[in-house]
C-alpha positions in Angstrom: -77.4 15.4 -15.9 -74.8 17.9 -14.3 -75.9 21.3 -13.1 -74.8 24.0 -16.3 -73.1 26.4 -13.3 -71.0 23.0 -12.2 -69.9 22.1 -15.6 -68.6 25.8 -16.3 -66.0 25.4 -13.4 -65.4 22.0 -13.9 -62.3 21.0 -16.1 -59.7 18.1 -17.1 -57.5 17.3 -14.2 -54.8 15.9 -16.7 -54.9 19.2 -19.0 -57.6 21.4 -17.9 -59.4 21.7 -20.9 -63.1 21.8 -21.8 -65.5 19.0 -20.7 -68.3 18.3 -22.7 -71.3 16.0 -20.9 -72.1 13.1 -22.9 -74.4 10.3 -21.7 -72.5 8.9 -18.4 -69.1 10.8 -19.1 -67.5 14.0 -19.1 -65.1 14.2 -22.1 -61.9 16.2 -22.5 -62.1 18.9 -25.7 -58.5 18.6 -25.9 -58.0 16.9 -29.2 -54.4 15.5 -27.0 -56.2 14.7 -24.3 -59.6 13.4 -25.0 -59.9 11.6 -21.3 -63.5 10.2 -20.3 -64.5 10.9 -16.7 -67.5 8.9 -15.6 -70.2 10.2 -13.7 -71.7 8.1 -10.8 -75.0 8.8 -8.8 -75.3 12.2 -10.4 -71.6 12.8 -9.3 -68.4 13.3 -11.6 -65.5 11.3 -10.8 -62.4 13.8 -11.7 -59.6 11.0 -11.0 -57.5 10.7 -13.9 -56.8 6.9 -12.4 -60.2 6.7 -13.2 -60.5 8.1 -16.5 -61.0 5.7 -19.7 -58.1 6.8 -22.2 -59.5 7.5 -26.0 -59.3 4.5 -28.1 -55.7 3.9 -29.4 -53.5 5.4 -26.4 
């Protein structure tokens, strides 16, 4: 789980929208968007090469 005061400043690197913490990901709000940053060891990886694209892009 990701300190609340972390995920307020924390936001997409592709279109800086909302992230919402689900299960080992952070997912973009942005409907456009929708990016899935994993999180590793506790620690979110905000690398859009590492990103998982939404399924059908």
């Amino acid at each position: 789980m990701i300190d609340k005061e972390l995920m307020e400043i924390l936001c997409c690197p592709a279109c800086k929208g909302d992230l919402k913490e689900e299960g080992d990901k952070l997912i973009c709000q942005n409907p456009q968007c929708r990016l899935r940053y994993p999180v590793r060891d506790g620690i979110p990886v905000m690398l859009i090469d590492e990103a998982e694209k939404p399924a059908g892009k």
